[in-house]
C-alpha positions as CSV (number, residue, x, y, z in Angstrom):
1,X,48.1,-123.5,-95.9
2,X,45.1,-125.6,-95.9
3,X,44.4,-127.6,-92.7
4,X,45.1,-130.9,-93.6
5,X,48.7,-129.2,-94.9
6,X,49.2,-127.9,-91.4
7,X,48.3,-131.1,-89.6
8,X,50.4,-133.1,-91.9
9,X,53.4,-130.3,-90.7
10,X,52.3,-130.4,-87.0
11,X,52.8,-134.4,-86.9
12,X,56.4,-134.4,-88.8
13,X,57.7,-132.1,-86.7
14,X,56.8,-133.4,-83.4
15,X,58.4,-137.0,-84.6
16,X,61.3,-135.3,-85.2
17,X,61.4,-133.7,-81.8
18,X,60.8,-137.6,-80.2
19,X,63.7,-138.7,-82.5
20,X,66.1,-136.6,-81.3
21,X,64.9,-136.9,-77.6
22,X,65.6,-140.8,-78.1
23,X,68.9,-139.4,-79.6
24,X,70.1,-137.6,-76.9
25,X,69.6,-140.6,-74.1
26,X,72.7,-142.3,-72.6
27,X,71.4,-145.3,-71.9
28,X,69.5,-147.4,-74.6
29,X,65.2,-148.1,-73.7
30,X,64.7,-152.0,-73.0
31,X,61.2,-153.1,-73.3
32,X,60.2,-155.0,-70.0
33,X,60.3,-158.3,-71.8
34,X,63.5,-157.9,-73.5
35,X,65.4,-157.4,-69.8
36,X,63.8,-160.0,-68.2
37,X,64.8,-162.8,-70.4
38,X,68.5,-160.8,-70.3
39,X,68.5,-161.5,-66.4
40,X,67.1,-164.8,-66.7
41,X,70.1,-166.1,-69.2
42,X,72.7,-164.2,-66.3
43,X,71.7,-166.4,-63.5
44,X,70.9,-170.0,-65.6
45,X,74.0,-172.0,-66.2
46,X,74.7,-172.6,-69.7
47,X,74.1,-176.3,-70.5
48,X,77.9,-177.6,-71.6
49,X,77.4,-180.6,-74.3
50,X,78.5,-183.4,-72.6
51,X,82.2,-185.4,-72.9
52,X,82.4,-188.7,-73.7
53,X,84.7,-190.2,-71.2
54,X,87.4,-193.0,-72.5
55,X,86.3,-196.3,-71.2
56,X,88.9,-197.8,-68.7
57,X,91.2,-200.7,-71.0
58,X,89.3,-203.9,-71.4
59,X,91.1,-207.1,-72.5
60,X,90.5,-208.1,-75.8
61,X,89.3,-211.3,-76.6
62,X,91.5,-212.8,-79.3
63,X,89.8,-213.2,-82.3
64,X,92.1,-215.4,-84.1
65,X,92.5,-218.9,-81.8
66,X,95.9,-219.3,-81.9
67,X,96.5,-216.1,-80.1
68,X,94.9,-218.1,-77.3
69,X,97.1,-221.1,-78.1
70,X,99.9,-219.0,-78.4
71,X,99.4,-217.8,-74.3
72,X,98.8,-221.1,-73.2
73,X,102.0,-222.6,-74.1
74,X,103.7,-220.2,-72.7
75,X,103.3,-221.7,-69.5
76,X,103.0,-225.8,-70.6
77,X,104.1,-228.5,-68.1
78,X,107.7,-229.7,-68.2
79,X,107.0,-232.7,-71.3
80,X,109.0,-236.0,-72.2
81,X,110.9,-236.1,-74.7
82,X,111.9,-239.3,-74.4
83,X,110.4,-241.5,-77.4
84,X,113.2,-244.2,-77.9
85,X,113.7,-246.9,-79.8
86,X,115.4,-249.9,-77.9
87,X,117.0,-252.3,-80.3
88,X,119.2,-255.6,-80.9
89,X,119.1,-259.3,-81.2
90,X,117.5,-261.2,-78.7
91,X,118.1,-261.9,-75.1
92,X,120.5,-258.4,-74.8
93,X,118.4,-256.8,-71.4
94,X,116.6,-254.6,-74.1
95,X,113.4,-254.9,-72.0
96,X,115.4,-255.3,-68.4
97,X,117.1,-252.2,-69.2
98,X,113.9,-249.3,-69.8
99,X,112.6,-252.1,-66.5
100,X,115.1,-251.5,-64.1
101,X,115.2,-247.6,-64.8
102,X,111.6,-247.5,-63.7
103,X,111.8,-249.1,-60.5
104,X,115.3,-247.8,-59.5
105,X,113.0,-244.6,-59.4
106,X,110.3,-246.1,-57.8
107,X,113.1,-247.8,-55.2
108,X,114.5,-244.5,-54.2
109,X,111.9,-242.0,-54.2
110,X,112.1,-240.3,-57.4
111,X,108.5,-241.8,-58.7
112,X,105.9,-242.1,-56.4
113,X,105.6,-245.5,-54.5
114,X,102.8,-246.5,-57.0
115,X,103.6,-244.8,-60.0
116,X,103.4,-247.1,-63.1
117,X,105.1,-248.7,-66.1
118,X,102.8,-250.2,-68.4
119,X,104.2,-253.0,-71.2
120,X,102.1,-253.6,-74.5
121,X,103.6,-257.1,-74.8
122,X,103.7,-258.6,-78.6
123,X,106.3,-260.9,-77.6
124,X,106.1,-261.7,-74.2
125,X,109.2,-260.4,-72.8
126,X,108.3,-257.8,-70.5
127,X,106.1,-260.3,-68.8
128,X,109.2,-262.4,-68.8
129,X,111.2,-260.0,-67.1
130,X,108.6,-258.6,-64.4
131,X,108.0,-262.3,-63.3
132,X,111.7,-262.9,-63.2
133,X,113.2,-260.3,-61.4
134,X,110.3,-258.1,-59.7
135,X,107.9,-261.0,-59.2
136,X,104.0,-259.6,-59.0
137,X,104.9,-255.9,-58.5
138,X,102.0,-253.6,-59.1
139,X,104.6,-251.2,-60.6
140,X,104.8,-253.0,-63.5
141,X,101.6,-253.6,-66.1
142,X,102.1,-255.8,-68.7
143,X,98.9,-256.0,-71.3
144,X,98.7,-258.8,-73.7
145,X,97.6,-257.0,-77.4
146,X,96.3,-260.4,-79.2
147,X,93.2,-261.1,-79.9
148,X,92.8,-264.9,-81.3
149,X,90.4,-266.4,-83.5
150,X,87.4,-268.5,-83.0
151,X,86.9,-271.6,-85.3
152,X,89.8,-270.9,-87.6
153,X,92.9,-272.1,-88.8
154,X,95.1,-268.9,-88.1
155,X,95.7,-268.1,-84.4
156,X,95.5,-264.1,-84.4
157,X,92.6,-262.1,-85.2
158,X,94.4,-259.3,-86.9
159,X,92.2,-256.3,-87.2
160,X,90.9,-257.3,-83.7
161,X,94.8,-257.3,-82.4
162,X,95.4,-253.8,-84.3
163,X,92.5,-252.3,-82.5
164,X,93.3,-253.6,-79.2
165,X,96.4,-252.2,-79.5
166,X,95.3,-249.2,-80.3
167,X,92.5,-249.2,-77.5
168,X,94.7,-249.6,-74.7
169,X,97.2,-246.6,-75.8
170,X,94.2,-244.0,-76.5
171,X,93.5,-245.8,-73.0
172,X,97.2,-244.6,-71.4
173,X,96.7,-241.0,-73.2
174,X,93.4,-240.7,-71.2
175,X,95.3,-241.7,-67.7
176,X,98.5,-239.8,-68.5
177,X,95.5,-236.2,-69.4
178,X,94.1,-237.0,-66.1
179,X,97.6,-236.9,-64.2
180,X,97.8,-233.9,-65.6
181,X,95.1,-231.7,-64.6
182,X,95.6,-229.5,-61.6
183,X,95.0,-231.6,-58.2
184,X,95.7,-234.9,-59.3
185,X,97.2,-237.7,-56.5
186,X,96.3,-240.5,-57.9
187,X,99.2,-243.2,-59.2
188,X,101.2,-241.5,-62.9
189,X,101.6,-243.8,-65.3
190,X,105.8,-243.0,-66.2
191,X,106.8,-244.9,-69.1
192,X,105.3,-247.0,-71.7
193,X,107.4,-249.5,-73.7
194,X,105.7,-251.6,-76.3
195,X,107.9,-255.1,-77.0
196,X,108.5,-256.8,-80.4
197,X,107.2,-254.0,-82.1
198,X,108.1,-255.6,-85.4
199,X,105.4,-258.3,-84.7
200,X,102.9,-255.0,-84.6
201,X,104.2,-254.1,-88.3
202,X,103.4,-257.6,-89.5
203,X,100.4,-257.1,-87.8
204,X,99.5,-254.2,-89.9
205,X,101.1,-256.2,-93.3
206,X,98.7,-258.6,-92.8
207,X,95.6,-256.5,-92.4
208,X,96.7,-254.5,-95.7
209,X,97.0,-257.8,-97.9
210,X,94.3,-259.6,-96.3
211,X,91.6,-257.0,-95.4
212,X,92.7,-253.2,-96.7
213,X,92.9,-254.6,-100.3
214,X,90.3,-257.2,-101.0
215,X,93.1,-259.6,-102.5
216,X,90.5,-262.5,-101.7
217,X,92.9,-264.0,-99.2
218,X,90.8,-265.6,-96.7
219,X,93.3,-265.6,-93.9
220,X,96.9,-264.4,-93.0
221,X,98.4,-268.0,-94.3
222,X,96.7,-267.8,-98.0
223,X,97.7,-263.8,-97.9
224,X,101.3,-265.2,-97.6
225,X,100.8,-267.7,-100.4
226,X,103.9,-266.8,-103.3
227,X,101.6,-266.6,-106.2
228,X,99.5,-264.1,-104.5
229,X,102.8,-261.7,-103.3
230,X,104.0,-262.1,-106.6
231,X,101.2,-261.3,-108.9
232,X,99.7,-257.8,-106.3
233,X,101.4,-254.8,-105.9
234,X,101.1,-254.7,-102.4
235,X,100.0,-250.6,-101.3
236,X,102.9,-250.0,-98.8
237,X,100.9,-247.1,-97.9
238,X,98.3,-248.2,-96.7
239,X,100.3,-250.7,-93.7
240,X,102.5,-247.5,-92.8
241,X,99.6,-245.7,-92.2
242,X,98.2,-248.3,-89.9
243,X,101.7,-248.7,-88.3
244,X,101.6,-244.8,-87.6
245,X,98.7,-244.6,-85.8
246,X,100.5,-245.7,-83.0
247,X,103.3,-243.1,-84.0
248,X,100.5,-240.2,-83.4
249,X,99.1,-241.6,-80.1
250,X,103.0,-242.4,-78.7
251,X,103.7,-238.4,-79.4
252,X,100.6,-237.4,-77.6
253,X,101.4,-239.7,-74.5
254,X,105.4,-238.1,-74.9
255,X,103.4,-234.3,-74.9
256,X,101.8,-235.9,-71.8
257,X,105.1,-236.5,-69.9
258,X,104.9,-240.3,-70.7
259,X,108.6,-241.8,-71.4
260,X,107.7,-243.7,-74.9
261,X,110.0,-246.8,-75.6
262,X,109.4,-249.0,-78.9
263,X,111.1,-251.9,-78.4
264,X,112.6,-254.3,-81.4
265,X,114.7,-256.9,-82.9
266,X,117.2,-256.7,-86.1
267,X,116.7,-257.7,-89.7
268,X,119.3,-258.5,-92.3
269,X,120.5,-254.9,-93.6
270,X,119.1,-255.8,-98.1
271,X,120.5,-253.6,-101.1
272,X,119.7,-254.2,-104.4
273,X,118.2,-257.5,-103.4
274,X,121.5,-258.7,-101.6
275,X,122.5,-258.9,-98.0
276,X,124.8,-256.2,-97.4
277,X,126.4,-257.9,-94.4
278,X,124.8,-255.3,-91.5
279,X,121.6,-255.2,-89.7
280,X,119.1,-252.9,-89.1
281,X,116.2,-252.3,-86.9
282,X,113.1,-254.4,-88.0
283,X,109.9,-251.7,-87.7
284,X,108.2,-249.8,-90.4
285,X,111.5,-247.5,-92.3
286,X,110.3,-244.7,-91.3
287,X,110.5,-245.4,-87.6
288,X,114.1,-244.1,-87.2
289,X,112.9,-240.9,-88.3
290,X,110.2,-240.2,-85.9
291,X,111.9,-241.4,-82.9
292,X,114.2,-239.0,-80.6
293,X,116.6,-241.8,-79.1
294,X,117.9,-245.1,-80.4
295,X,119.8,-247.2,-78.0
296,X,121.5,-249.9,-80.2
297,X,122.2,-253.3,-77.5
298,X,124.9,-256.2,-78.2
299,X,126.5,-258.7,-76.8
300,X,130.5,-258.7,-76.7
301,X,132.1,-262.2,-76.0
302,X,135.5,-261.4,-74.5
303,X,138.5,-263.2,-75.7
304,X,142.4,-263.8,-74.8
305,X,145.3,-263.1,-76.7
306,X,145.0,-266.1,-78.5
307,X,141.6,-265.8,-79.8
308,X,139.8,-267.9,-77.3
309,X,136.6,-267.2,-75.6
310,X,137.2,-266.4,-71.6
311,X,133.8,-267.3,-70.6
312,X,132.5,-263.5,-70.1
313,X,130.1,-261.5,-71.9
314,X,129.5,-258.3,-71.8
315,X,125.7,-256.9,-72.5
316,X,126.7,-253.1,-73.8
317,X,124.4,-250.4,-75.4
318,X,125.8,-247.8,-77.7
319,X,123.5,-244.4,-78.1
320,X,123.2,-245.1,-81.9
321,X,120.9,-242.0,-82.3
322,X,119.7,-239.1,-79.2
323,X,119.0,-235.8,-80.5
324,X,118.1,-234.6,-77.1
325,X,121.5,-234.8,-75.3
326,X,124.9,-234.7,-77.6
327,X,127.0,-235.7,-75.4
328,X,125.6,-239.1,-75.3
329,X,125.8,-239.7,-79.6
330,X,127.8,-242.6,-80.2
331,X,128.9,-243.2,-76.6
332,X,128.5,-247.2,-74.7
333,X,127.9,-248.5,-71.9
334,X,128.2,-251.6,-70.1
335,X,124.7,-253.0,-68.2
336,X,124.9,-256.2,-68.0
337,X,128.7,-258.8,-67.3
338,X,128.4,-262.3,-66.9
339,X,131.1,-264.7,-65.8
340,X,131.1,-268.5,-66.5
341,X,131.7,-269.8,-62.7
342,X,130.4,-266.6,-61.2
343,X,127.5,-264.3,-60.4
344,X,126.1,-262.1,-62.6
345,X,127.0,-258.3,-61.9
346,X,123.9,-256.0,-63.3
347,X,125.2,-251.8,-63.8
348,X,122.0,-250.5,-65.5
349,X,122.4,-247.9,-67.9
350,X,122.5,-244.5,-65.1
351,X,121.9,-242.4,-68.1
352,X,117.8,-243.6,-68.3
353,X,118.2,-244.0,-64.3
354,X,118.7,-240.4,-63.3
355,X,116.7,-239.0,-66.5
356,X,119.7,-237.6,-69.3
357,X,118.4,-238.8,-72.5
């Protein structure tokens, strides 16, 4: 064998003598790097990823804003709900009536000492009555609503006397707002009862023919003249919106806690253009719709068996309409007796006394 044969056969065999040497080893060769990054990963703590942790409940902001609504009336003041009509012919203790309720309240401690009714007086009455039988009490405010002309030959100012009117109630809905915040001590302002409000509907049917539809009319008396009623189609419209706008600003004082009383006389009851016998309240038609209560008054002249009048009359109010209380529907009462020859004896109506409309 040549000697690079023999080398060649020297070198296989002694790697096959190393192989089996490595072979034949129980325990495996680690290179001095290899074990030193094995004992470094045995004594560092494996890194765990790291957990979100649920936040704690948060309260959600409502997103629509009647869900905030929604809360708030939950919990809402004890409200009126006393808007009532007070109706009947003249001189019946319509006004002496919703009166005497307030101050019987003041009188025995169930209003404060200077809590408040305030009168919007078309008619005068409630002045009337306060000057009469409570003389200059500062329980009783009685505003006049008329604005008069200057230089003309019709009395009222018209769209001046609508926006008085409406002046002094948004000027009740901010009083009754402030009595309502948290804190207040101040005097409340109870009730509100506007008088004659039939007079504040022909206010508003004189600003829609003279003013709201340019007819011309220079003033309230031309506006009436027949050839001018006749020949316009008067937009009926536009005078019960007008009227209304004290509907919208009453409901706010009744949400308030303001007692609301309108305050009216009666009309002939027309069909088809004839009389029908009856009466009916005089205010804009759909008045007996928007109020809660009507108390209906009259005056019954008693009589003897044969006929003849005895000399007493009896001032009675019938609860012609009270969706609040059932019981009361259709029941009267007696406020008012007088005698000839003999004092007058005044009841009251203990129903609006002690609150059970």
């Amino acid at each position: 064998m040549s000697g690079f044969g023999a080398m060649k056969k020297e070198s296989i065999e002694a790697l096959k003598q190393e192989i089996e040497a490595i072979a034949d080893k129980t325990e495996p060769v680690i290179s001095k790097e290899v074990d030193t990054a094995i004992l470094k990963a045995m004594v560092t703590p494996v890194e765990q990823p790291a957990v979100e942790e649920e936040p704690a409940a948060k309260k959600q902001t409502p997103t629509n804003p009647l869900e905030a609504e929604l809360a708030s009336i939950a919990n809402l003041q004890q409200q009126s709900h006393v808007f009532c009509g007070v109706v009947g012919h003249e001189n019946t203790g319509k006004s002496g009536t919703v009166m005497d309720a307030h101050m019987y309240n003041v009188q025995n401690g169930n209003y404060g000492a200077d809590d408040q009714l305030w009168a919007i007086d078309f008619d005068g009455g409630a002045a009337a009555c306060r000057s009469a039988h409570y003389g200059n009490t500062a329980n009783v405010r009685v505003w006049s609503p008329w604005v008069m002309q200057e230089n003309n030959r019709t009395a009222y100012d018209y769209p001046g006397t609508h926006q008085r009117q409406m002046d002094i109630l948004m000027f009740a809905l901010g009083k009754a707002k402030e009595q309502s915040e948290e804190g207040y001590e101040g005097p409340r302002l109870r009730n509100l009862l506007v008088t004659a409000v039939d007079l504040f509907d022909q206010v508003c049917i004189n600003n829609m023919k003279i003013y709201d539809m340019e007819t011309g009319a220079k003033d309230a008396i031309e506006a009436s003249k027949h050839v001018i009623n006749t020949k316009i189609g008067w937009n009926w419209s536009i005078r019960s919106t007008r009227f209304h706008q004290m509907t919208a600003v009453c409901r706010q004082l009744m949400n308030n806690g303001v007692n609301v009383f309108w305050e009216t006389h009666l009309s002939p009851e027309v069909f088809n253009d004839k009389e029908t016998g009856a009466w009916r309240p005089k205010w804009e038609k759909q008045s007996d719709n928007v109020l809660n209560q009507i108390m209906w008054f009259r005056k019954d002249k008693i009589r003897n068996e044969d006929g003849k009048e005895t000399g007493e009359v009896r001032y009675e109010v019938e609860f012609y309409k009270c969706k609040t209380n059932a019981k009361l529907q259709g029941q009267v009462r007696t406020v008012f007796v007088t005698k000839r020859g003999e004092d007058p004896v005044w009841y009251g109506l203990p129903e609006l006394r002690d609150g059970m409309l």
